[in-house]
N, C-alpha and C positions, 0 to 999 in steps of 0.2 A: 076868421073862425070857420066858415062856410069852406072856403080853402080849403083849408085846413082838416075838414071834417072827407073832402071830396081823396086828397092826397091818399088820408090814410086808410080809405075805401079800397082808391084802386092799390094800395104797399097792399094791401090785404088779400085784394083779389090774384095777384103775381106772388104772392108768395100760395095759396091755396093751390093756384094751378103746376109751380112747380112742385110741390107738394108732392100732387099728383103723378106728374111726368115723373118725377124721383121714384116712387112708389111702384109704381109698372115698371119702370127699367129694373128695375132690383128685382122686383116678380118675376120678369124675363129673365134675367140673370140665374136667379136664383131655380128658375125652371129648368134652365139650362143644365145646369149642374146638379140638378135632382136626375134630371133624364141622363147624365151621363156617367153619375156614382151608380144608377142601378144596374145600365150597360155594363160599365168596366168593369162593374164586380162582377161577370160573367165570365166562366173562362173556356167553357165550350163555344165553339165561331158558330155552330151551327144552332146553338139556343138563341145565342146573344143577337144573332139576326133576326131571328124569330121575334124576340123582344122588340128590337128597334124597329119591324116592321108593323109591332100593335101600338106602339107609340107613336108613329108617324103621321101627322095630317094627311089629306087628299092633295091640299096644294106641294106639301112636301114630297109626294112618290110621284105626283106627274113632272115635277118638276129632274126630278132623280132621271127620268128618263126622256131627258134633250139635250142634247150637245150642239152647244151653238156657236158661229163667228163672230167678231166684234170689231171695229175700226179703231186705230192707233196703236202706239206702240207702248202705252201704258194706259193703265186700268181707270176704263172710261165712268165715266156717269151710269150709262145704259148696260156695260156688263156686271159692276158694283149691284145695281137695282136688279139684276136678272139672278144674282147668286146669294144678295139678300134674304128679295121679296118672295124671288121664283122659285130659287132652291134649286137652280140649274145643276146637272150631272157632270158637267163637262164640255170644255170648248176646246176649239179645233183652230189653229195659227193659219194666216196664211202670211204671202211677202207683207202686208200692209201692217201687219204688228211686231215685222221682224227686220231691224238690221244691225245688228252684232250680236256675240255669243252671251257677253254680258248683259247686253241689254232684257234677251229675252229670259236670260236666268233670273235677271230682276222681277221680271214682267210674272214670270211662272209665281214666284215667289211671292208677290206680292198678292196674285188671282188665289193661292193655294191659304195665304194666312186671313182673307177675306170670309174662304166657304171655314178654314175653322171656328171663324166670333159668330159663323150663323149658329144656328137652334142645331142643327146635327151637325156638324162638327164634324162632316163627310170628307173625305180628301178629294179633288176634281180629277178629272179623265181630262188630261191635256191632252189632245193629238195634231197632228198634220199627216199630211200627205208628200212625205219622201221616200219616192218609186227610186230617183235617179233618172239619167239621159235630161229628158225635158222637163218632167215633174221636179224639180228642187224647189224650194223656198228658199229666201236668202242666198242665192247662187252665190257670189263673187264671195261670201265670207264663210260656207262650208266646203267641204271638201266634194273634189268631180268625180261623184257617185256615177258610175257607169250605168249606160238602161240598158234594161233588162234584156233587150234584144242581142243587146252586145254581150253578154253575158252568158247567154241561151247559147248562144254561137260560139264563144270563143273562150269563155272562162270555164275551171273543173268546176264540179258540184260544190268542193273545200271551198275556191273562189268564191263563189257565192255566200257561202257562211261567213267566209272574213269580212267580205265586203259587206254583209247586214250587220254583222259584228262590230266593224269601223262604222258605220250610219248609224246606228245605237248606241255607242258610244259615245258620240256629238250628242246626238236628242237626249239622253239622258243628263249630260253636265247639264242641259240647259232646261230641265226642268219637266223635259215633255216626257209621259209616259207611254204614248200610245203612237203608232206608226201605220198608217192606213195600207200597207204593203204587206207582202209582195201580190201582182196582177196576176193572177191562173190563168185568163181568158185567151185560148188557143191562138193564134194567127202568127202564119209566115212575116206579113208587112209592118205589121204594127210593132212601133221602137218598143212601149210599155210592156208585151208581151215577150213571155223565155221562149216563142217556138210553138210547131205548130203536133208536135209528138205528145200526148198527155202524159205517159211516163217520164219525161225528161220534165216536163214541167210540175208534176208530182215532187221529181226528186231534187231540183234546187227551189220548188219552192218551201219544201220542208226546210232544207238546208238555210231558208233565208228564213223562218218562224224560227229554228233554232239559233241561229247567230242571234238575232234580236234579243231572243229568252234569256241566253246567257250574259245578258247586261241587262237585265232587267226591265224589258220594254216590250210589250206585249205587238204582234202584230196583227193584219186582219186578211185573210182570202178574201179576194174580190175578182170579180164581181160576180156574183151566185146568181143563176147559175152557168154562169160564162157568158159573156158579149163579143166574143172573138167573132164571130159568123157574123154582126152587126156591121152595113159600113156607116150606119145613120147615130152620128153621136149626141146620146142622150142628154148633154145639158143643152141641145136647140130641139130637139122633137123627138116621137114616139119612135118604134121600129117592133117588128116582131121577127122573133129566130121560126125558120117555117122548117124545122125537125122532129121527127116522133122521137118520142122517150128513148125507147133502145139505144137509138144514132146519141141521143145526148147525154144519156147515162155508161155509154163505152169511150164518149169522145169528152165531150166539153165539164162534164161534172165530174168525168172521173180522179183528176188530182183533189178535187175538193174531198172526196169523196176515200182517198187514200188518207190524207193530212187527217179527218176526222175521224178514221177509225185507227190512227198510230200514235196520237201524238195527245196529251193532256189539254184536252177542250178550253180549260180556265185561258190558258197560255195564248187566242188567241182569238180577234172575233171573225165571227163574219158576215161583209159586206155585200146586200142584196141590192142588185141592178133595179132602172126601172125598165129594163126592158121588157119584152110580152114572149109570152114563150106558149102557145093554143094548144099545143099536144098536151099541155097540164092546163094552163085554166088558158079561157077564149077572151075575155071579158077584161081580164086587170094585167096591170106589169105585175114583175116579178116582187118590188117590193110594196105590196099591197093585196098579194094574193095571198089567202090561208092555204091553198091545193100546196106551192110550191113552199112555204114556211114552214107552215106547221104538218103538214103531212111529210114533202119529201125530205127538206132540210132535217127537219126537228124526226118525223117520224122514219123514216125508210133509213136515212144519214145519221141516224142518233147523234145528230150534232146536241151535245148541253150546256153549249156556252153563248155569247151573249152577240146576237143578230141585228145590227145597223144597218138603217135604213141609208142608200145614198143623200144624195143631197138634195133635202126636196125639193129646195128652189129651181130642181133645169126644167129645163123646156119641156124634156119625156111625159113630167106628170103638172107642172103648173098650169100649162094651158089646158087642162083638161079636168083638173079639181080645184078646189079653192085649198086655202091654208089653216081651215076652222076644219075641215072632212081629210086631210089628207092625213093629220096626225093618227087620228080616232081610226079610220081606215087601217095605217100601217101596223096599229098596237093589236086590232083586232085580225090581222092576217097573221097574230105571231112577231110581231119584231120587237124587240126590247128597248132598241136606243132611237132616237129621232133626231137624223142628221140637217142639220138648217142655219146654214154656213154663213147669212151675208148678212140679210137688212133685220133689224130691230124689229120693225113693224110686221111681218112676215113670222119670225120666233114667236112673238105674241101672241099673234092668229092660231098659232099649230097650238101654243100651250093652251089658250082661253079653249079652244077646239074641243081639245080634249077633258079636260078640267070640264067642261059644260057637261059632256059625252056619260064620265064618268058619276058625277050628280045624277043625270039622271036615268041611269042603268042603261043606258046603249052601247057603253063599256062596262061589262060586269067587275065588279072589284076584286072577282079571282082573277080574269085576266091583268088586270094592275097589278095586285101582290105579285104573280107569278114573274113579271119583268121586273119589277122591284127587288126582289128576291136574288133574280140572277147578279143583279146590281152591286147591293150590297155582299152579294161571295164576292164577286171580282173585286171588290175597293179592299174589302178586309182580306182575302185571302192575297192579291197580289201588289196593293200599292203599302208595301211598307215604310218609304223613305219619298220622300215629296220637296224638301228642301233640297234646291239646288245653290252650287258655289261661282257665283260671277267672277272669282276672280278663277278659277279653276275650271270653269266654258273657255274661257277664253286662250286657256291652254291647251285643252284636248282638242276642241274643232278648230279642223283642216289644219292639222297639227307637221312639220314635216314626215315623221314616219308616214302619216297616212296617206300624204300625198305623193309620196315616194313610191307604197306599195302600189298604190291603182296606178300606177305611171309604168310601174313593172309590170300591169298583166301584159300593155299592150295591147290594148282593146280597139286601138283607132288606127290599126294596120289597113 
């Protein structure tokens, strides 16, 4: 009886507690879709953002603004929990979560129906970094994107549009929205660079944000505000460009500086260096300065589109800040997105960083909404379509027309 008495203690206590756990998920559930009948029913983009940013938590808008890497080639423990918990913005492929077209149309697909079952119901920012020449991911199974050196030299301006065109077209079947290309950064030597003319690199690198746009893939000018003078590469240490403003506002920033005042800002972001640049600020690299962000970028450049930080993790800036101060740092120089491409433990650091910063007013919560904001135009105004087709990557990347045509520029005379 005593038994007996104990059994139907603990049937009582397991049914109480799931009870419970029943009761909250359907409360989440059902919040879910409170928050998202009041959204939908909006049919202005610029209300309905408004809305979604007075309904958002603190953990949800810092989260809105990290884009992170991840290890394997399907949807780990640790990126699952980071798109959950964290309410991540967006991540970023490199070769180690890619080897076939189908595979990573899966992979996108699978990261893309994860962030809809969270609480916002956001589409992700997929991106990678395909420049072409040495930059590819997934070499042997996309098509031999030409760098850009070769291109600057040998291919027309058109060339260049087809060829961003043909590279958009792949990243697109397979899920990814966003293309960290093309490089503005002046120089004769350097493969990643069109040349060392800023009008000619103005004008295919326009030509390579429109080939992308017209297949729906956003791209990003990098590196702001040019690194071409640099020979010290910023994922192993610091460097400073030792040029007055004039010299760099005639030479090295002026294609950035043509692209942002011809071309619809939504359409592309852009990628600030860590380099140091003293004729504007003495003190900070370039992505962690407010002189160079928010004054010249954002103020002088009327750039109004959405400002990524490089990749915190190089050498330029980890050996010199931690990963709790460099987030809070970047957001508070102006930069919207917070690029943190490798280790788990590292993302963490930048997002707790910030997340703390913001609590307790060391980042003002205008400066949040205001990155938040740009965030949310970019997702609703340009990611319409997020479902990719595995069996339909597999057709378009390094398709033979495509290999056919870069074989006919002729680029490796």
């Amino acid at each position: 009886m005593k038994k007996r008495k104990i059994y139907m203690g603990l049937l009582f206590i397991a049914i109480l507690a799931f009870s419970v756990v029943f009761i909250q998920l359907n409360m989440d559930a059902n919040s879910k879709v409170e928050k998202g009948k009041d959204v939908d029913a909006i049919t202005d983009s610029h209300e309905k953002i408004e809305k979604m940013l007075g309904e958002m938590t603190l953990e949800e808008k810092v989260g809105q603004l990290m884009m992170v890497g991840f290890r394997g080639t399907e949807k780990s423990s640790e990126i699952t929990e980071l798109i959950e918990q964290k309410h991540i913005g967006g991540v970023i492929y490199f070769d180690r979560n890619m080897k076939s077209p189908e595979q990573v149309a899966k992979l996108s697909n699978s990261l893309q129906q994860t962030a809809d079952q969270s609480t916002l119901s956001l589409p992700l920012m997929v991106a990678v970094d395909q420049e072409g020449g040495n930059i590819i991911r997934m070499r042997e199974r996309v098509s031999p994107l030409p760098a850009q050196q070769d291109l600057g030299e040998n291919a027309s301006v058109e060339d260049m549009y087809k060829v961003a065109k043909l590279n958009g077209a792949e990243l697109g079947s397979m899920g990814i929205n966003i293309n960290f290309a093309p490089v503005l950064d002046l120089s004769k030597t350097d493969e990643r660079s069109l040349g060392k003319d800023p009008e000619k690199v103005y004008q295919y690198g326009k030509k390579a944000i429109q080939g992308l746009n017209d297949v729906s893939i956003t791209g990003a000018l990098k590196h702001f505000p040019g690194n071409g003078r640099s020979e010290i590469d910023p994922h192993v240490e610091t460097s400073s460009v030792e040029a007055n403003q004039l010299d760099l506002e005639n030479s090295d920033i002026y294609p950035f500086k043509q692209i942002i005042s011809e071309m619809d800002n939504q359409k592309f972001f852009v990628m600030v260096t860590h380099i140091k640049y003293p004729a504007y600020d003495k003190e900070k690299p370039a992505s962690l300065s407010k002189v160079i962000i928010e004054d010249l970028l954002r103020g002088k450049l009327k750039y109004e589109g959405l400002v990524v930080t490089d990749d915190l993790e190089m050498g330029a800036v980890n050996k010199y800040f931690s990963y709790e101060d460099m987030g809070k740092q970047a957001i508070l120089a102006g930069a919207d997105l917070l690029l943190v491409c490798h280790e788990y433990s590292h993302e963490l650091e930048v997002y707790n960083g910030l997340l703390k910063a913001a609590k307790t007013g060391e980042v003002p919560m205008d400066r949040i909404n205001e990155s938040v904001k740009r965030v949310l135009t970019y997702k609703l105004f340009n990611m319409k379509q997020t479902k990719a087709d595995p069996d339909q990557a597999e057709k378009v990347v390094k398709s033979p027309e495509s290999i056919n045509y870069i074989e006919s520029l002729n680029l490796d005379k």
